[in-house]
Every structure is written in structure tokens, then in C-alpha cells.
LOMIDO-663102 format. One record per residue (C-alpha): chain; x, y, z; residue number from 1; residue in three letters. Coordinates in steps of 0.2 Angstrom, whole numbers, plus 5000, padded with zeros to 4 digits. Each point is the difference from the previous one (the first is absolute). Layout:
LOMIDO-663102
SITE  cadena    xx    yy    zz  num  residuo
SITE       A     X     Y     Z  NUM      ALA
...
***
This chain:
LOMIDO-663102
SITE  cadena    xx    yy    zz  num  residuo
SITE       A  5324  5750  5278    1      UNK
SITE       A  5001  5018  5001    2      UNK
SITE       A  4998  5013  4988    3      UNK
SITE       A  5019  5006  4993    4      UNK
SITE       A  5003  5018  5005    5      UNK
SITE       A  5002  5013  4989    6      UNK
SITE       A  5017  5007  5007    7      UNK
SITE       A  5014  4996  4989    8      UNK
SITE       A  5017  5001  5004    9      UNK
SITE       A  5009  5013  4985   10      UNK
SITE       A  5009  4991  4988   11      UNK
SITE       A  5016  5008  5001   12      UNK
SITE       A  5000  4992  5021   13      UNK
SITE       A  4996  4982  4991   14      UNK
SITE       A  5014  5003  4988   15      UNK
SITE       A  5011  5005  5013   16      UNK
SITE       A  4997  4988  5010   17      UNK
SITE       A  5003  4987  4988   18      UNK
SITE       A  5017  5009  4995   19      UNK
SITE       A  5005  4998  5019   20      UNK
SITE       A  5000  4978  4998   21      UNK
SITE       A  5020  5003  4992   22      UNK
SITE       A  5005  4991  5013   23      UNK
SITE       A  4993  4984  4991   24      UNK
SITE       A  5015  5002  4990   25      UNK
SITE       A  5011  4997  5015   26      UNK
SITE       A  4990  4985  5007   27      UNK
SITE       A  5003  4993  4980   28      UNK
SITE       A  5018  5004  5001   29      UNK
SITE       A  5000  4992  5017   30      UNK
SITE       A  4991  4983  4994   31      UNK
SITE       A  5009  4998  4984   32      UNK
SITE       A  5017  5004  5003   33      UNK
SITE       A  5007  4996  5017   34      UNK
SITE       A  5000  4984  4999   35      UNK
SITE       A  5007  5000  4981   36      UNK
SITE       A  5013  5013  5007   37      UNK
SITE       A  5004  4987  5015   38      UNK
SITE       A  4997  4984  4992   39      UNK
SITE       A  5002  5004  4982   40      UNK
SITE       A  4995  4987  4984   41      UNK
SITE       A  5015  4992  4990   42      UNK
SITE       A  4999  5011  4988   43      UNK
SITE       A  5000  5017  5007   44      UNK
SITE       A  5017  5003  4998   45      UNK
SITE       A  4998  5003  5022   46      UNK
SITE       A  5008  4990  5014   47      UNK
SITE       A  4991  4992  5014   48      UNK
SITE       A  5003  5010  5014   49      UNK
SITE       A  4995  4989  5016   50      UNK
SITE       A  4990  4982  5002   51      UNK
SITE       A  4982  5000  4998   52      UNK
SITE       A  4998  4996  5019   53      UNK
SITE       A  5005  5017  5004   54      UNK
SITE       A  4991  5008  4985   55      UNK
SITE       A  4983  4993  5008   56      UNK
SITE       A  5007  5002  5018   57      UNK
SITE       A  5003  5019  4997   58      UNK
SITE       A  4984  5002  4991   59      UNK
SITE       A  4988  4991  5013   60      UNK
SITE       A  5009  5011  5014   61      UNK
SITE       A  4998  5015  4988   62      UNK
SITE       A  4981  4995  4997   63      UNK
SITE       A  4997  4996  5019   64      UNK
SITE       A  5002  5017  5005   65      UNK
SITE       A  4992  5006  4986   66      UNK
SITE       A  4982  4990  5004   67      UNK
SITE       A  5004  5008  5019   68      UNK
SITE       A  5001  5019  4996   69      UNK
SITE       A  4983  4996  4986   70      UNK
SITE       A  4987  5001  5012   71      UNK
SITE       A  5010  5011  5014   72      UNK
SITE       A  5003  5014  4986   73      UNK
SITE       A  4979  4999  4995   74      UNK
SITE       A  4997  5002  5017   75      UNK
SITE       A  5012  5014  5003   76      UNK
SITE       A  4993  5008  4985   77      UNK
SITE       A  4982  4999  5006   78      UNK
SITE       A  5003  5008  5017   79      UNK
SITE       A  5012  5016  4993   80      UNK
SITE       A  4994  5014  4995   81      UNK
SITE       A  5009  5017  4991   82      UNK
SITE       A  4992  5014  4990   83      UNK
SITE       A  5008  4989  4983   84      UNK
SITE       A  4988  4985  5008   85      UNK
SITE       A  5003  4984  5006   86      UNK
SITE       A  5008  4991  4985   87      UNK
SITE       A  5010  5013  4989   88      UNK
SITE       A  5013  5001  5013   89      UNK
SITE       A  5007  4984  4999   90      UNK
SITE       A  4999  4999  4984   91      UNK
SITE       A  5014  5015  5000   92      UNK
SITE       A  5010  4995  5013   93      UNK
SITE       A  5002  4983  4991   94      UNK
SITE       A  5005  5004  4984   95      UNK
SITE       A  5016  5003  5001   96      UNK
SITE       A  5008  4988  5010   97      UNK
SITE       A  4990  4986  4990   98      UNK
SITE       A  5008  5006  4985   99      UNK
SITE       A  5019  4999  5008  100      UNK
SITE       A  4996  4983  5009  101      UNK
SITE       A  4995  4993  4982  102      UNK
SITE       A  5014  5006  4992  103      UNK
SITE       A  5013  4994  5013  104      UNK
SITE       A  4993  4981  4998  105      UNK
SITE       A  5010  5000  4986  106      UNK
SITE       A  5016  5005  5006  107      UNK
SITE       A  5002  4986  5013  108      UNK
SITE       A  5021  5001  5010  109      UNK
SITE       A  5013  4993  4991  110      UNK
SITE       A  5002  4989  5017  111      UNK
SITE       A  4991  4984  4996  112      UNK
SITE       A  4999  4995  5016  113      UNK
SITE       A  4989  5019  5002  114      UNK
SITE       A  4987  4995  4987  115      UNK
SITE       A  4988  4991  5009  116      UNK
SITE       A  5000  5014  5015  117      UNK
SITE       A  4998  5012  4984  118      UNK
SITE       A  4986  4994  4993  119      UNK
SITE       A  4990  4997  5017  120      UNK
SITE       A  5003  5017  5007  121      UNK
SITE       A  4997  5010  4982  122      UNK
SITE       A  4986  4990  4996  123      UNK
SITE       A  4993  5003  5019  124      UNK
SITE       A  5002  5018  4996  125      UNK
SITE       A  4991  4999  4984  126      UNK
SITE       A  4985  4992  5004  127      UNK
SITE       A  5000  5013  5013  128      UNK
SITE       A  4999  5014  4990  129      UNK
SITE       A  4990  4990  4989  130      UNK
SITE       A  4985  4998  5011  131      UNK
SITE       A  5000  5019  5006  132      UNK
SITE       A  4998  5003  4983  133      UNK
SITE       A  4987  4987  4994  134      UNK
SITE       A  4988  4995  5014  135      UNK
SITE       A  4995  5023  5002  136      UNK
SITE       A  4999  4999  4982  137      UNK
SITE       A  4989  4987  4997  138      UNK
SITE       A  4990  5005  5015  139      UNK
SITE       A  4997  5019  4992  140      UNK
SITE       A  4988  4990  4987  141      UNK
SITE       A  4985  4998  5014  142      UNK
SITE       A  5008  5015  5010  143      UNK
SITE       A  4996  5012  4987  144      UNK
SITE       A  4987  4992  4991  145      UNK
SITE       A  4980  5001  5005  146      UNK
SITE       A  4993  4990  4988  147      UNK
SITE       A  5000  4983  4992  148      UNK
SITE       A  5005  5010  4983  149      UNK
SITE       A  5013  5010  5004  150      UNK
SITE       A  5007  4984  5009  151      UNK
SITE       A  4999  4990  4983  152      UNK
SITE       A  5005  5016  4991  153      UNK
SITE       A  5019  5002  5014  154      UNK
SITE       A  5001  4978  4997  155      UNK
SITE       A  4999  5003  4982  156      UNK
SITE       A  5013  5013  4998  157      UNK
SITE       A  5010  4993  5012  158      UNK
SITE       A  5000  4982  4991  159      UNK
SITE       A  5002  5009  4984  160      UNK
SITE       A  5017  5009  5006  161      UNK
SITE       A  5007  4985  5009  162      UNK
SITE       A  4997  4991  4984  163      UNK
SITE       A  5010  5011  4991  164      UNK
SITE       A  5013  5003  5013  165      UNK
SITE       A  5002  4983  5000  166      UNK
SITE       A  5002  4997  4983  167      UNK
SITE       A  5014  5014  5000  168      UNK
SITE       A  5010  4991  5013  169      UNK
SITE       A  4997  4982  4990  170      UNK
SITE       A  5003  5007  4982  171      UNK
SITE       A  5013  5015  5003  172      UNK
SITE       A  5015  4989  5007  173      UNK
SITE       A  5004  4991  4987  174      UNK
SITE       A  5003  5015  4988  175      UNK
SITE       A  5007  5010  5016  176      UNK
SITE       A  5012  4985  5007  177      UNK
SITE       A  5005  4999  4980  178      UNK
SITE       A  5003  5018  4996  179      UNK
SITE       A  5007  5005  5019  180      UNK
SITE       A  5014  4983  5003  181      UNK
SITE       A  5015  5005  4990  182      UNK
SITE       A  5000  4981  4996  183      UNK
SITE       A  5002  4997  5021  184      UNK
SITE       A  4981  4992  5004  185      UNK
SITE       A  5001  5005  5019  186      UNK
SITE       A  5004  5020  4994  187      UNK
SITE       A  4986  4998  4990  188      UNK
SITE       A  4986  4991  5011  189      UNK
SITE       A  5007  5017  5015  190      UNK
SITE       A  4998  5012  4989  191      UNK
SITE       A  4982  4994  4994  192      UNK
SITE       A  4994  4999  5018  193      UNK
SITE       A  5006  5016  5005  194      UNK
SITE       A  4991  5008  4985  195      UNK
SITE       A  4985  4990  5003  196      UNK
SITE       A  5001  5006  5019  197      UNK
SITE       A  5001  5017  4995  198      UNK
SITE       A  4986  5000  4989  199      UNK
SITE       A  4989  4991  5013  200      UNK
SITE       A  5003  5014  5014  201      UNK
SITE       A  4995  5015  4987  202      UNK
SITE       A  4983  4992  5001  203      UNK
SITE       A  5000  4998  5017  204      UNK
SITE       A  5004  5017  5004  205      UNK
SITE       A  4988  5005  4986  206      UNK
SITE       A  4985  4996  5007  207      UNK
SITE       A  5006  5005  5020  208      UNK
SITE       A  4998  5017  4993  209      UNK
SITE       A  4988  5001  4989  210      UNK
SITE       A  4985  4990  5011  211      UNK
SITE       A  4992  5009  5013  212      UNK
SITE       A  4996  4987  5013  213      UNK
SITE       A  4989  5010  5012  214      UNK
SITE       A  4990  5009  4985  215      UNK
SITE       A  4991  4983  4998  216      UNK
SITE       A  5003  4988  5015  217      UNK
SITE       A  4986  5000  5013  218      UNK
SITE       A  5010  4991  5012  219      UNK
SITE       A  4995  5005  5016  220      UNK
SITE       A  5015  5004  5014  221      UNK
SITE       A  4997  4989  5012  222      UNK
SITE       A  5013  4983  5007  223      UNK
SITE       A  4992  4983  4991  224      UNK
SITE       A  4999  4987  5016  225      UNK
SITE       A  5012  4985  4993  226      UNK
SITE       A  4990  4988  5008  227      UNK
SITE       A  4984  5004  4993  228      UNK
SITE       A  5008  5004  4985  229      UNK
SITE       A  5005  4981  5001  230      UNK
SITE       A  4984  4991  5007  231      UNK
SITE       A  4990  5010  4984  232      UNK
SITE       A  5014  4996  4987  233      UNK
SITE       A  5002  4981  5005  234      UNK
SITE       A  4981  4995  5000  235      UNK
SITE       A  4999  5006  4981  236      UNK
SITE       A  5001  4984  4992  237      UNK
SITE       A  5001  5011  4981  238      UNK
SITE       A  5016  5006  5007  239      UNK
SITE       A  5007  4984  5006  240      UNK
SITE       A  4996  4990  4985  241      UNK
SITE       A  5006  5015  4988  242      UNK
SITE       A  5016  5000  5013  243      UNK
SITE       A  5004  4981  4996  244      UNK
SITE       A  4996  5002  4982  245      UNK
SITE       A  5013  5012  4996  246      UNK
SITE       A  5012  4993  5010  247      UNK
SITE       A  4999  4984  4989  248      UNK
SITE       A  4998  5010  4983  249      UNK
SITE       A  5015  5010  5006  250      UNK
SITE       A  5010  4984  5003  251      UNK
SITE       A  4999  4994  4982  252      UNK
SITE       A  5000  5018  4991  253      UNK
SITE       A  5015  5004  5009  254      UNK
SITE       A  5009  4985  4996  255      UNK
SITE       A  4996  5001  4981  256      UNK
SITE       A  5008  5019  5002  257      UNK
SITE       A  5016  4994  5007  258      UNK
SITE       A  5001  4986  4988  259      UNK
SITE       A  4995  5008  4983  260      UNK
SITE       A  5019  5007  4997  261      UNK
SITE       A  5006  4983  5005  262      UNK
SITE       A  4987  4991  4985  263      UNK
SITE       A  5005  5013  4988  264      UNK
SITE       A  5020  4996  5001  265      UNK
SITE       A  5000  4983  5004  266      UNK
SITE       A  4984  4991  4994  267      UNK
SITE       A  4998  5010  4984  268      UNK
SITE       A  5017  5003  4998  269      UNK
SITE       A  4998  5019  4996  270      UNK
SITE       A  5015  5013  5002  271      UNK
SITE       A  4995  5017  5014  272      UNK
SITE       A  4992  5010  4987  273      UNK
SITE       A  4985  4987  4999  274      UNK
SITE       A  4998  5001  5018  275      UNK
SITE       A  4991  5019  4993  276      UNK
SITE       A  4991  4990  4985  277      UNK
SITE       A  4991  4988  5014  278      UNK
SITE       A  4995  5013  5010  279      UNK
SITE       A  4992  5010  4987  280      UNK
SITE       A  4991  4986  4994  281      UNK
SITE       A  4993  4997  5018  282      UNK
SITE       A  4995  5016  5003  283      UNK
SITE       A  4994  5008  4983  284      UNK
SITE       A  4987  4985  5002  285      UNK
SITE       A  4996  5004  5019  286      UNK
SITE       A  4998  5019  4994  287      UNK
SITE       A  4989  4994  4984  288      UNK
SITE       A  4989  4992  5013  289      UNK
SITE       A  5001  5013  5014  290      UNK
SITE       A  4983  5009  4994  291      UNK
SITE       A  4990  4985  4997  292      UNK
SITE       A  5003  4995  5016  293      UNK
SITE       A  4996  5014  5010  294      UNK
SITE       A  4982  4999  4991  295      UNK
SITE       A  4997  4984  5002  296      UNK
SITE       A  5004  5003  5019  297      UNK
SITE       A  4988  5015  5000  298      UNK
SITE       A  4986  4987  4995  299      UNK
SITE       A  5005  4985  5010  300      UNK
SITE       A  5013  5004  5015  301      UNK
SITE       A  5015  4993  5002  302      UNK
SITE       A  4999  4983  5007  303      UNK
SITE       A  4995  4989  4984  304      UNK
SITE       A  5013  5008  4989  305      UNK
SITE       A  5013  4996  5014  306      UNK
SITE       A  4993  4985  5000  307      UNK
SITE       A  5002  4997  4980  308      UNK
SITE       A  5017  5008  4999  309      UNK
SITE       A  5007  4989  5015  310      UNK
SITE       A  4995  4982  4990  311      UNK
SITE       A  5010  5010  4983  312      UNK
SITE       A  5015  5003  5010  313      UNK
SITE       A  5001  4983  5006  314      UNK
SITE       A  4996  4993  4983  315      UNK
SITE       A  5016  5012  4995  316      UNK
SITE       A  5012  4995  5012  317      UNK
SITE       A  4998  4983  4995  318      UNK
SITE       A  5006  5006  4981  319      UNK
SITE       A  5013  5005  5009  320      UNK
SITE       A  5008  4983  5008  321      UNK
SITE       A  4996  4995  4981  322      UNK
SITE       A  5008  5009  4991  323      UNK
SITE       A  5015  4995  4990  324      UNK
SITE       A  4993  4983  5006  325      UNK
SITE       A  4982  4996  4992  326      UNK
SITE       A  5000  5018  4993  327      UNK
SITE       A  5011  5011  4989  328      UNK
SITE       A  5009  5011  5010  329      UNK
SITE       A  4996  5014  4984  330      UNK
SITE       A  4982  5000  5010  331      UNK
SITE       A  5008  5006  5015  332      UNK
SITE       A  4995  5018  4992  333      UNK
SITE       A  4979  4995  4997  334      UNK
SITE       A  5003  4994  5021  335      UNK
SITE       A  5008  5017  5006  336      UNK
SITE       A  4986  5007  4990  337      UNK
SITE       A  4984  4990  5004  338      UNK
SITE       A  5005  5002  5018  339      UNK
SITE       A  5001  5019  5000  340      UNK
SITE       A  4981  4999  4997  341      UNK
SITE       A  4996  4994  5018  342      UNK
SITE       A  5015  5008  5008  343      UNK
SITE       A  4991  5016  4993  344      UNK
SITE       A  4985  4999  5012  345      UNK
SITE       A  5006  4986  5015  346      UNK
SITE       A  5016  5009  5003  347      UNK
SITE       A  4994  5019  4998  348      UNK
SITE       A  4982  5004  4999  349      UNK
SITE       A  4994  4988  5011  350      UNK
SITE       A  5011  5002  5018  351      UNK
SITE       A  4997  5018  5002  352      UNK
SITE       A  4981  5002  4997  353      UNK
SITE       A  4996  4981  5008  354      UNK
SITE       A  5006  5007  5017  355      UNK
SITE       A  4994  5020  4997  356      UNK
SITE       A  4984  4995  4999  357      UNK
SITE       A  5002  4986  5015  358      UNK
SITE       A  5008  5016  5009  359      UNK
SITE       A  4985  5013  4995  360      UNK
SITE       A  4986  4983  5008  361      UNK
SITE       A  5010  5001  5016  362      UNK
SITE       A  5000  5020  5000  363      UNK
SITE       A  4981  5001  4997  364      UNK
SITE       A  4996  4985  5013  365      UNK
SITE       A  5011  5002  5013  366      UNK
SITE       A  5005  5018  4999  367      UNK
SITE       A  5017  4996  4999  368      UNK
SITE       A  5014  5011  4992  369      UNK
SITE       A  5015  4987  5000  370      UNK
SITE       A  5002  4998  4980  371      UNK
SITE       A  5019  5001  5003  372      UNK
SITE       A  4999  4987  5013  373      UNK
SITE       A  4989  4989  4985  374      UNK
SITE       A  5014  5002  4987  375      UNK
SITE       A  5014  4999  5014  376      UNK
SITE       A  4995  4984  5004  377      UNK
SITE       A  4997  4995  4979  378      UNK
SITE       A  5019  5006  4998  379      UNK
SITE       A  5002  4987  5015  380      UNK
SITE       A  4994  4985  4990  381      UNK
SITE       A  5007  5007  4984  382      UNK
SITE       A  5020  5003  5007  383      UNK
SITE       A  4994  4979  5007  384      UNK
SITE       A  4997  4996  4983  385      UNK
SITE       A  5018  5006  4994  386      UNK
SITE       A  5007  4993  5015  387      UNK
SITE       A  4995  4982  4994  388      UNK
SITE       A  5003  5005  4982  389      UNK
SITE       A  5018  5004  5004  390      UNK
SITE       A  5003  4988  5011  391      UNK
SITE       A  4997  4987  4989  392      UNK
SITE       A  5005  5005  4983  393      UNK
SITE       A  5020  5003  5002  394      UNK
SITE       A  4997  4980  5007  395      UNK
SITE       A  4991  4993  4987  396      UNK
SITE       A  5012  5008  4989  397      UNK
SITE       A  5013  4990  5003  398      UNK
SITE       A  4990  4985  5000  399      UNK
SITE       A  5005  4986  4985  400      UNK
SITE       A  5006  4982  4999  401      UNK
SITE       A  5018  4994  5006  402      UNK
SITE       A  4997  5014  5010  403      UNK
SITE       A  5005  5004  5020  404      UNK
SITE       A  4986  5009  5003  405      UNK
SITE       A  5005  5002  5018  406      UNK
SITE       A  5020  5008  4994  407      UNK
SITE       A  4990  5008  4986  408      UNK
SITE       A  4990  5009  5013  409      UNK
SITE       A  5013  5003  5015  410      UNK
SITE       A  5019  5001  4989  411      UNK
SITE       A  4995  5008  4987  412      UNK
SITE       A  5008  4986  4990  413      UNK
SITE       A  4985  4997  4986  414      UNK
SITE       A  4994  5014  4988  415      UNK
SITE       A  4983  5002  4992  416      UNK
SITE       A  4994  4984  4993  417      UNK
SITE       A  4986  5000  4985  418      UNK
SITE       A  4992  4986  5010  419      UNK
SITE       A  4998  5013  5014  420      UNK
SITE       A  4992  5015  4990  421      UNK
SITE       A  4986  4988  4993  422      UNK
SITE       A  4996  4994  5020  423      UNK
SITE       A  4998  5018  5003  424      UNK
SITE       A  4982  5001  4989  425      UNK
SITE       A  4992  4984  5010  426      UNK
SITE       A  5003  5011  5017  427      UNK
SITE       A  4991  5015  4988  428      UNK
SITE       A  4985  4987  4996  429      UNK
SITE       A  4998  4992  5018  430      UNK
SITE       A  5002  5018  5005  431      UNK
SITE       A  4983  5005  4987  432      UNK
SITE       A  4990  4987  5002  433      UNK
SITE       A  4998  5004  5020  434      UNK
SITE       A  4998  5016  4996  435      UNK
SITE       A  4984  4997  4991  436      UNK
SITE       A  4993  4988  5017  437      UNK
SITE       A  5002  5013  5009  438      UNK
SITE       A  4993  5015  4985  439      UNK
SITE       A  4985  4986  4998  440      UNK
SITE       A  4993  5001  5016  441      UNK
SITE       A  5004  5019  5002  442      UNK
SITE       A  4984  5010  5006  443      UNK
SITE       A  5001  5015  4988  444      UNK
SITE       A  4993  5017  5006  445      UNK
SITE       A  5000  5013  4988  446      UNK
SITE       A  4992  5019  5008  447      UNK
SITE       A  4992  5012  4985  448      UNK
***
């Protein structure tokens, strides 16, 4: 261990910097609403637009070339070079068109026949533009860091802001969607996204020109070797196992996000405006135990709270398939809550300063400046875990007895099926549990 150094990055640039992780209100908008949008519960007052075998076919096509541009824009990224630095420049070239593509998601062709082609090219675009905006920005916390402080300090602010973007984008549509549809719930559910969109790109642009990159990055200007950057990157067993842990704790945490709307209206039996209650209630408790989690951290790393959250969350989604069986479904809100506690830490905190401080070993060993190639190829196994997530949900769905799963799947013929939404939470807990193998036997490395 080695002694912290004294140099701090100011706290305006850490505030900044946490202002410019907007985008996570896009990514929300993006897990919760397009498959609602596309394959809408009974009681939305929505129509299904297409099967669910060309929801996940469009979305797996989507998220393919997403995971292929992940590590190609980190790479990129590493190698240019500009007087604004290596990262903030994509970050403002992407903006923009991330914004449109997430708002023209939800304004698929009247052609029916078009809708499939719609989504698979739109969502292309979007993950696109959303890499070139996230793998240079999460990279900037090693980039302009030089200290094991000021990276927990950037991983703090950031996880505090994307919390609370998040939140925004889970609480705000209910009372948006109300308030904007004129009594027409497709109006209502554009208009939210667009204002949502909007609101995410003034953070964006925000922080483009309020950080200085090159003021605080030490970067040095010269072409990272891919395959060394491979050889050195791939023999770290911290980062594989971290790798395969996320992607599992991704898997589940994604398909409880996709699902909560469909719990809410269908399970509980709650009208639009509880979808905002639910939400608050998950993350007033995940803010509540924000702060103690971040001390607790500073004390004992990351790996055994991970370890304890990811038993809760499995523990959880099995309330989940029982409730309205074995349990009341009134305790569907103590759920939502209790599982904001270790979404708080697992799904925040954790990923970004697990993988700086993995990032700051290599740079120190191994002299190595490829920290956007590092969270390129995290976004790789992340945009995997959605790919699985989405490419299973919309099926299981649909899932229910007296049911053609294959015409359900393939015609479009079945609707969502309450037997299907509480199949979703045993794919969470399988999902959970071998995310904790592989955070059990994870070689922590923390660098003071």
C-alpha cells in the first residue's frame, strides 16, 4: 500500500463531473419503457405493437453492435488526442444525436410491417451514441484522477448523481405521463421521454464545458499497442472475475427494472400514479443508505458488501414470485424498499470504483494508459447483460398455462400473462446467485 497523495482534485470538477452521468436518465428510460412502449401490460391503456420475438430480435441485433463499438470506442479514445483531451470530445459529439435516437424509439412507423426494421436500426443508433458518450466518461475517473482519493471521491459523486438521476427517471413519469396525456397514454408516455431527454442532455453538455480535461489528466500522447493492451488486461484475474460478476449482477438487476412497472399494475393491481410511489419508496431507502455504505466501503472494500447485497437481492426476488401467493401483495412496497438498500451500493458505488482501482494496479504495474479500453470492454459485458435480459423477458412475459408459448412468442397472438411476470424474478435469483460465485472468489486490489 502506498501512501495517498495530497493532491485533490477541486470540488467543483467532482461535482461536475458527477452532473455530466445525466445520461443515466436515458439508459432508465431505455430499460423501463421500451419494452412497456412495445409490449405494453393489460392495463396501460397501450396496444401491443409487434410480437415479442421481434421485440428481443431487434433488441439483441441492437445490443450486438452495441457490445462491438464498447471496446472499439475505449480504444479510439485512448489513442486521440486534442487540446480538450482524449475523453471530452466524445462526450460532445455524442450528446446530441443520443438524445434524438432516444426520443425517436418512441415514435416507431405506422407501417407495422416497418416496426421491427425501426427498432433494430434506432436502437443500433442509440447504443451507438450511447457508448461514445459512457465508456470516455467513465474512463475520465482514472484519467483525471492521481490518487486513490480522488478516485473514490469522482466514484462517490458520480454514484450519488446517477442515483438521483435515476430516481428522477423512475419517480417523474408517472406524474409527467399523468399531467402531459390529455387522457391519450401514448401522448403522454412521448412527451415524458422527450422532456426526460432533454433534461438529460443539459447535464451532458454541462459538464463538456465546465471540465477541463487536459488541466488534470497526465495522459501521455502516445498510441497504446492493442495487443499488449490485450496480453496485460486478460491475465488479470481481478478483472475477469469482476467482468463475470457484473455481468450476472446485471442480468438480474436488469430484469427486476424491466419488470417493476409490470408488478406494480398487474400484481399489485395499482393505477400509473403508484408506478411514482414504488419508486420513491425504492430509492428514498437506497439514498437513506447511500452514506453508510460508502463508509463501510472506506473501511472494508468492496467485495464483502457485494457479497452480502447479492444474497439480499436474491432473498428479494424470491418475495417477489411470492407475492399475492404466500405474501400479501400490500408488501410489494417493504420489497421495492428493502431492495433499494443493496441496489444503493451493488448497482452504483460499487462498478465504477471496483474497476478504477483495477485500472490505477494496471497503470502503476504495467505502465499502461488504456483505462478507456478497461471500461470499453466493462460496457462490453454490461450491453451482454441487457442483451440476455431483453432477450428473455418479452418471452417469459408471455409465459402462462393454456398457453402457445411458441404463437405467443412468434404471432403475437398471447398478451402478458401474470404467470409470466412472476417467472421473470427466478431468472433475477439464478441470475444473483452466480453473481456472488464469481464476487466470492474475486482477488480484490484496492491501491491507497
Amino acid at each position: 500500500m502506498q501512501a495517498a497523495s495530497k493532491t485533490k482534485l477541486p470540488m467543483y470538477v467532482q461535482l461536475c463531473y458527477g452532473i455530466g452521468v445525466s445520461y443515466a436518465i436515458i439508459d432508465q428510460i431505455f430499460a423501463q419503457w421500451v419494452i412497456y412502449y412495445y409490449l405494453p401490460p393489460e392495463n396501460s391503456g397501450l396496444r401491443p405493437l409487434i410480437a415479442p420475438i421481434y421485440i428481443a430480435l431487434a433488441l439483441i441485433i441492437s445490443r450486438f453492435v452495441d457490445m462491438i463499438f464498447d471496446p472499439l470506442v475505449g480504444y479510439i479514445s485512448d489513442n486521440f488526442h486534442s487540446k480538450w483531451g482524449r475523453r471530452i470530445p466524445f462526450i460532445a459529439v455524442g450528446c446530441i444525436p443520443l438524445v434524438i435516437c432516444t426520443i425517436a424509439l418512441f415514435y416507431p412507423p405506422s407501417n407495422t410491417s416497418l416496426i421491427p426494421w425501426h427498432l433494430s436500426i434506432v436502437g443500433s443508433l442509440f447504443f451507438i451514441f450511447y457508448t461514445i458518450v459512457g465508456a470516455p466518461y467513465n474512463a475520465l475517473i482514472p484519467e483525471i484522477s492521481q490518487n486513490y482519493e480522488d478516485r473514490l471521491n469522482l466514484s462517490t459523486w458520480q454514484s450519488v448523481f446517477r442515483l438521483l438521476y435515476t430516481a428522477i427517471a423512475m419517480i417523474s413519469p408517472g406524474i409527467l405521463m399523468k399531467s402531459l396525456s390529455n387522457e391519450n397514454p401514448e401522448l403522454g408516455l412521448r412527451k415524458m421521454v422527450i422532456f426526460l431527454s432533454l433534461f438529460a442532455l443539459i447535464g451532458m453538455i454541462f459538464m463538456v464545458f465546465t471540465i477541463k480535461e487536459m488541466n488534470y489528466s497526465k495522459a501521455k500522447a502516445e498510441k497504446v499497442d492493442l495487443n499488449r493492451a490485450l496480453r496485460i488486461i486478460f491475465k488479470d484475474k481481478s478483472f475477469i472475475y469482476y467482468l463475470l460478476g457484473l455481468l450476472f449482477f446485471f442480468i438480474g438487476f436488469n430484469t427486476l427494472r424491466t419488470v417493476m412497472n409490470y408488478f406494480v399494475e398487474d400484481v399489485m393491481g395499482l393505477g400509473k400514479e403508484y408506478l411514482t410511489i414504488v419508486s420513491a419508496i425504492l430509492f428514498g431507502f437506497s439514498a437513506l443508505f447511500f452514506y453508510p455504505i460508502n463508509r463501510l466501503s472506506k473501511k472494508i472494500g468492496y467485495r464483502k458488501p457485494m457479497l452480502v447485497f447479492l444474497i439480499a437481492l436474491i432473498i428479494l426476488s424470491i418475495g417477489l414470485f411470492q407475492l399475492g401467493k404466500t405474501i400479501p401483495t400490500s408488501w410489494g412496497f417493504i420489497i421495492f424498499a428493502l431492495i433499494g438498500i443493496p441496489v444503493s451500493g451493488a448497482a452504483f458505488i460499487f462498478p465504477p470504483a471496483m474497476l478504477s482501482e483495477i485500472v490505477a494496479h494496471s497503470r502503476r504495474d504495467n505502465n499502461l494508459q488504456s483505462e478507456g479500453f478497461y471500461f470499453g470492454i466493462q460496457g462490453f459485458f454490461l450491453k451482454m447483460a441487457f442483451l440476455v435480459s431483453v432477450g428473455l423477458v418479452p418471452i417469459l412475459l408471455t409465459y402462462g398455462e393454456n398457453i402457445n408459448l411458441i404463437d405467443s412468442i412468434v404471432k403475437g397472438t398471447g398478451t402478458v400473462q401474470l404467470q409470466g411476470i412472476y417467472l421473470t424474478t427466478i431468472l433475477a435469483s439464478i441470475s444473483f446467485f452466480i453473481s456472488f460465485i464469481f464476487y466470492y472468489i474475486y482477488p480484490e486490489k484496492i491501491e491507497i
